[in-house]
C-alpha positions in Angstrom: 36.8 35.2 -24.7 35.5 31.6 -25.4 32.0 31.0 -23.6 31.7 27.7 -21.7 28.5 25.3 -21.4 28.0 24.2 -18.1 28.1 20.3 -18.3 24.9 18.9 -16.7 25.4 16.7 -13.5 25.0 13.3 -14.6 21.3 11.8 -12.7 22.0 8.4 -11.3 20.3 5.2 -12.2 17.0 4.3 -11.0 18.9 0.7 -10.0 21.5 2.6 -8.5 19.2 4.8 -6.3 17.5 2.1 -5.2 20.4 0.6 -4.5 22.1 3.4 -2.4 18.6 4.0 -1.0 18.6 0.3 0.7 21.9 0.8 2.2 21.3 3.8 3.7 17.5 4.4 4.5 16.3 1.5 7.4 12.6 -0.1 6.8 10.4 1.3 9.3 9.7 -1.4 12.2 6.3 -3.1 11.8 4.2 -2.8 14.8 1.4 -5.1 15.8 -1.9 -4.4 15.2 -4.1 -4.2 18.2 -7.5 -5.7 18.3 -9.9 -4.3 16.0 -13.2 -4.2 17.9 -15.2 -3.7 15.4 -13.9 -6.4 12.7 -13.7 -8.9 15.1 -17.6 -8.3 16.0 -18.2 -8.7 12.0 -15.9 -12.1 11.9 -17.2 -13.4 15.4 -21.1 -12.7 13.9 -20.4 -14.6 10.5 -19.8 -18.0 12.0 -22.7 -19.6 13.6 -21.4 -21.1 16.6 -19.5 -17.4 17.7 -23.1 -15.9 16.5 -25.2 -18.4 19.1 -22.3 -17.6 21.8 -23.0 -13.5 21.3 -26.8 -14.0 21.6 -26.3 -16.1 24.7 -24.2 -13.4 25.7 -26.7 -11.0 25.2 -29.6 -12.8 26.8 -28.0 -13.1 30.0 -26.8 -9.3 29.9 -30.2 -7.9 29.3 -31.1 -10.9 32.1 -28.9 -9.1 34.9 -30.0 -5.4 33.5 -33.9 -5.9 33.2 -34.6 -9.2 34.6 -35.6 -8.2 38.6 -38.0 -5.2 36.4 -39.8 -8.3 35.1 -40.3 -10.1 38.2 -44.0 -10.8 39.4 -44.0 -10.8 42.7 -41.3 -9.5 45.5 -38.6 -12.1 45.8 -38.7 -11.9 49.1 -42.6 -12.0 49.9 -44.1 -15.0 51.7 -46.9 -16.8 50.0 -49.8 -19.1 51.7 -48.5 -22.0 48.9 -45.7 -23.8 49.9 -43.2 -26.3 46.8 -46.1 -25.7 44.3 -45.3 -27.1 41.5 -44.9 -24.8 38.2 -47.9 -23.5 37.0 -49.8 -20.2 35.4 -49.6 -18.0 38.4 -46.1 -19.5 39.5 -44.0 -20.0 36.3 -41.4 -22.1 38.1 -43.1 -22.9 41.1 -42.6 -21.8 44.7 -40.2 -22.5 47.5 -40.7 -24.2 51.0 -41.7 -20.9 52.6 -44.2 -19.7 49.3 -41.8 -17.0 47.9 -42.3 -17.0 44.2 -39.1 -18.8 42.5 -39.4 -17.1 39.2 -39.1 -13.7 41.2 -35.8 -15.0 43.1 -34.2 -16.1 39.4 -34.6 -12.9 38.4 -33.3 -11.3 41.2 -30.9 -13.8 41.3 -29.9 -13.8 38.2 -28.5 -9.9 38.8 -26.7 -10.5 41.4 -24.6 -13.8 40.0 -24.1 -12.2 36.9 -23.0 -8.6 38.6 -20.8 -11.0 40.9 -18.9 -12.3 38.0 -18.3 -9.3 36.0 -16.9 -6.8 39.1 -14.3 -10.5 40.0 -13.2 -10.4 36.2 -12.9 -7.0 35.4 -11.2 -6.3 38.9 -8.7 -9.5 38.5 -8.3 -8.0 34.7 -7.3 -4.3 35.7 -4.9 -5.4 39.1 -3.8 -8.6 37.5 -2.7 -7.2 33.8 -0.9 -3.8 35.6 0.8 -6.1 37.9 1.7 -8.4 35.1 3.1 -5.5 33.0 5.2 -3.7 35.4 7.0 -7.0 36.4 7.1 -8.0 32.7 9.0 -4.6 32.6 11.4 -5.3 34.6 12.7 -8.8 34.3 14.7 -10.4 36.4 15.1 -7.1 39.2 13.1 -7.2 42.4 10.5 -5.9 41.7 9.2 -9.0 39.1 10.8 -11.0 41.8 8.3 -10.0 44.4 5.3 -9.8 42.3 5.3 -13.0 41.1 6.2 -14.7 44.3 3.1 -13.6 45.4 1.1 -14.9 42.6 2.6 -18.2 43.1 1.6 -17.9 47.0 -2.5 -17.1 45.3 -1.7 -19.8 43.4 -0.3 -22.7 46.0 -4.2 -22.7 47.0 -7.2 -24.2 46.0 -9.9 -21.9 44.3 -12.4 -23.3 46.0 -10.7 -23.3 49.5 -8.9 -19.5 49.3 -12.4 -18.1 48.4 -14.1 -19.0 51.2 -11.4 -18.2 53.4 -11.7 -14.5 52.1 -15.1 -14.1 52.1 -15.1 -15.3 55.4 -12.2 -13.1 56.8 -14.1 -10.2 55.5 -17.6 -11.2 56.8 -21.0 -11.0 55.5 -21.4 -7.1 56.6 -20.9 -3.5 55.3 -17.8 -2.2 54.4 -17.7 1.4 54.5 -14.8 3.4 52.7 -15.2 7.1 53.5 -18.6 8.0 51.8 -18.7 4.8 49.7 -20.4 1.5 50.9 -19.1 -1.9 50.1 -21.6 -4.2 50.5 -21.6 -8.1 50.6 -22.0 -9.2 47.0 -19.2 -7.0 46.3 -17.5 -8.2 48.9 -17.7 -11.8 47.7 -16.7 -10.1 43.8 -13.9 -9.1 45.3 -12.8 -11.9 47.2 -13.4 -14.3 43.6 -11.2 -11.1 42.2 -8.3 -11.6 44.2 -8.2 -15.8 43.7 -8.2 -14.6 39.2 -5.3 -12.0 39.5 -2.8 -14.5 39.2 -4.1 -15.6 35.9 -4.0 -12.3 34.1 -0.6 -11.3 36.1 1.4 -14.1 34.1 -0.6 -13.9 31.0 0.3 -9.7 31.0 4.1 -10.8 32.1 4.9 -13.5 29.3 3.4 -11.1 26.5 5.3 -8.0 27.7 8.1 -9.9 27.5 7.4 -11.0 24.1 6.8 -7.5 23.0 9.6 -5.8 24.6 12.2 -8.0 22.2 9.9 -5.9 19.7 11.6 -3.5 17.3 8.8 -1.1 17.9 9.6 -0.9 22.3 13.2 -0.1 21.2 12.4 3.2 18.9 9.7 4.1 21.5 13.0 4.2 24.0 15.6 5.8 21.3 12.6 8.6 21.3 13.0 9.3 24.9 9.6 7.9 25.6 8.1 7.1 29.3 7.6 3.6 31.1 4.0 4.6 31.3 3.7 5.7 27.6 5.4 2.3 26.5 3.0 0.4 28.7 0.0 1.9 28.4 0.1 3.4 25.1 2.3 0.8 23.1 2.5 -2.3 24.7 -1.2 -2.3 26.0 -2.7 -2.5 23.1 -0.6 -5.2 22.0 -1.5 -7.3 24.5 -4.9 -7.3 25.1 -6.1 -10.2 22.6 -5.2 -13.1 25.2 -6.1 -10.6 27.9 -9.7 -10.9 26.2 -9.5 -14.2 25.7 -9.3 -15.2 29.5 -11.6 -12.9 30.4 -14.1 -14.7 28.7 -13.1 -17.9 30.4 -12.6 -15.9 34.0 -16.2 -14.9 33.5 -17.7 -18.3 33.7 -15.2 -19.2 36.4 -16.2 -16.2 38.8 -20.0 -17.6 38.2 -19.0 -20.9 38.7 -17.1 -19.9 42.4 -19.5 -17.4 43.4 -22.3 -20.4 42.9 -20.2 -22.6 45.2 -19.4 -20.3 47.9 -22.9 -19.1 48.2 -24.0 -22.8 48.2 -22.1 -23.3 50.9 -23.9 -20.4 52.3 -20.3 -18.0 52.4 -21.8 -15.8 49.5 -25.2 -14.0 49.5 -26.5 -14.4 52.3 -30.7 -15.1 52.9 -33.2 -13.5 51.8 -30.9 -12.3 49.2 -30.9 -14.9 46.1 -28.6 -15.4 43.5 -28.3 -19.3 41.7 -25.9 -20.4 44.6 -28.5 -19.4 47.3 -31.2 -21.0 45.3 -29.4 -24.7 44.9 -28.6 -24.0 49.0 -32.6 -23.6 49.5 -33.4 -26.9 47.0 -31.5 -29.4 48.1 -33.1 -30.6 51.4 -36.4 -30.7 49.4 -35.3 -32.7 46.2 -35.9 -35.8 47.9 -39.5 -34.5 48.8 -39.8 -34.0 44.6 -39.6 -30.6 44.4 -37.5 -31.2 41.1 -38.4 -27.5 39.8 -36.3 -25.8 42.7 -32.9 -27.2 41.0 -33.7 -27.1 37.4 -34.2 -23.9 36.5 -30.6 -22.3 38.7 -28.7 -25.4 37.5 -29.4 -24.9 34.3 -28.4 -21.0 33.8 -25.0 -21.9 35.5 -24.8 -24.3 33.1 -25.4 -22.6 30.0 -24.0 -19.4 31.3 -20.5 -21.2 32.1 -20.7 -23.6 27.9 -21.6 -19.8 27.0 -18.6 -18.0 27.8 -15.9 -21.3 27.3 -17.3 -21.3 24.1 -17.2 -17.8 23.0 -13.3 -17.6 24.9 -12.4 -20.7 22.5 -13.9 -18.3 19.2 -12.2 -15.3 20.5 -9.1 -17.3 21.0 -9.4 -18.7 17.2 -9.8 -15.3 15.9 -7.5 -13.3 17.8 -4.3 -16.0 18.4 -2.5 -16.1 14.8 -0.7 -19.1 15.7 -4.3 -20.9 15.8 -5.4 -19.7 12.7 -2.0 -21.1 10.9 -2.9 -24.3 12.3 -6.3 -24.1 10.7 -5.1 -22.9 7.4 -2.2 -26.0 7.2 -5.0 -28.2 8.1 -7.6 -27.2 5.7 -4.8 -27.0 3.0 -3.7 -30.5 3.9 -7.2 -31.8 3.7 -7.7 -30.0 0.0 -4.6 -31.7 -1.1 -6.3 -35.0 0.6 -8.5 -35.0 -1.8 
């Protein structure tokens, strides 16, 4: 009886492995990388013109937060000096009645600010959800309706539709069950409503981007939800431009709230914000009472060159089609040279 070595199995080739191995095994989808808070912080603070824009930024946060703490006097307190001219006791003067001005910057200075933020982020959560879902659903009803109605937001002015709002909804108390809506909010509201549009189509064209996404597809093969693929995976793909234009939207809501409380549809007296205060100024400019428009003009002013400017760095940093650009154009110039 003749005993038999078994006959090792031949191993195959590394080329041949990797061969079979790329016809059988599929790469793995890449997915987009959200935004990274916290690197885009670092990148944003080591260039100086995003560093000045974050300070700004900064300034007029801790403005709204502490600002009316600060104040010297009540804003709303009647003095016996009447447009007196800046000074020691008055930093930047007082009005026709003797309330301190410094006092009503402060104060208004909250309630501007405040305005602003509640119209973004409220125009950012309805807007972007409303933008999604249609974005989800291209071409049915549903997108159909939704953005019908942003184009009927759209078909009118900003500063005509605001007013109308704030008007329809009056300058009073709104009370829903145990919560009060008062007028500022009101107004943030109204500012809100005239912005959704703007985040509705920016959330609909990237969805629809995304959903051609390789990623969206084995999310679905998987069995997953609509809300899990838009909240958990398309969501955070789409937030960069939906940061970006809430940087601009920001210094648009000031800009509105300033106009419709100018013409005296906002906050309403002896509340201030910087609307309210260029309202009070202007029949007294002619009289030289120069101080009473400086000081409001200029926060608008560098609140609204804040926030543009600090959208445009967001919008370099987070839109890779813009930094491409730059990098062809600084090649180009290197090979200038």
């Amino acid at each position: 009886m003749s005993s038999t070595t078994p006959t090792p199995s031949p191993t195959p080739s590394p080329t041949a492995t990797s061969s079979s191995s790329s016809t059988h095994v599929a790469t793995a989808p890449a997915i987009p990388t959200p935004v990274d808070e916290v690197g885009l912080l670092r990148r944003l603070a080591s260039r100086k013109l995003s560093l000045v824009c974050m300070i700004g930024v900064a300034l007029f946060l801790l403005l709204a937060v502490f600002g009316p703490m600060l104040a010297p006097y009540d804003y709303t307190e009647l003095g016996d000096e009447s447009l007196a001219a800046p000074s020691a006791e008055h930093w930047m003067g007082t009005d026709s009645v003797g309330r301190d001005v410094f006092s009503r910057f402060l104060h208004g200075s909250r309630i501007s600010i405040l305005v602003g933020f509640i119209a973004v982020v409220f125009a950012l959560v309805i807007g972007s959800l409303l933008g999604m879902l249609a974005g989800m659903k291209s071409g049915k009803w549903r997108d159909s309706v939704i953005m019908r109605l942003m184009d009927v937001i759209l078909a009118f002015p900003l500063l005509v539709l605001v007013p109308v709002i704030t008007g329809i909804l009056g300058q009073r108390d709104i009370s829903v069950g145990p919560l009060r809506i008062g007028p500022s909010v009101l107004v943030a509201m109204a500012i809100g409503i005239v912005l959704i549009p703007v985040f509705a189509r920016i959330a609909r064209a990237s969805v629809l981007a995304e959903m051609r996404e390789e990623y969206v597809t084995a999310v679905k093969s998987f069995g997953g939800r609509n809300s899990d693929i838009l909240f958990r995976n398309l969501l955070p793909n789409i937030s960069a431009p939906l940061v970006v234009q809430g940087a601009f939207g920001l210094a648009m809501a000031v800009g509105v709230e300033a106009s419709v409380s100018f013409l005296g549809l906002g906050v309403q007296p002896p509340g201030a914000s910087w609307g309210t205060l260029l309202a009070d100024a202007r029949q007294y400019v002619t009289l030289g009472a120069w101080w009473l428009v400086l000081f409001p003009s200029i926060a608008i002013a560098l609140f609204v060159l804040v926030f543009n400017l600090l959208g445009d760095q967001l919008r370099d940093e987070l839109d890779p089609r813009a930094k491409s650009t730059k990098k062809k154009s600084a090649t180009k110039k290197g090979d200038e040279k």
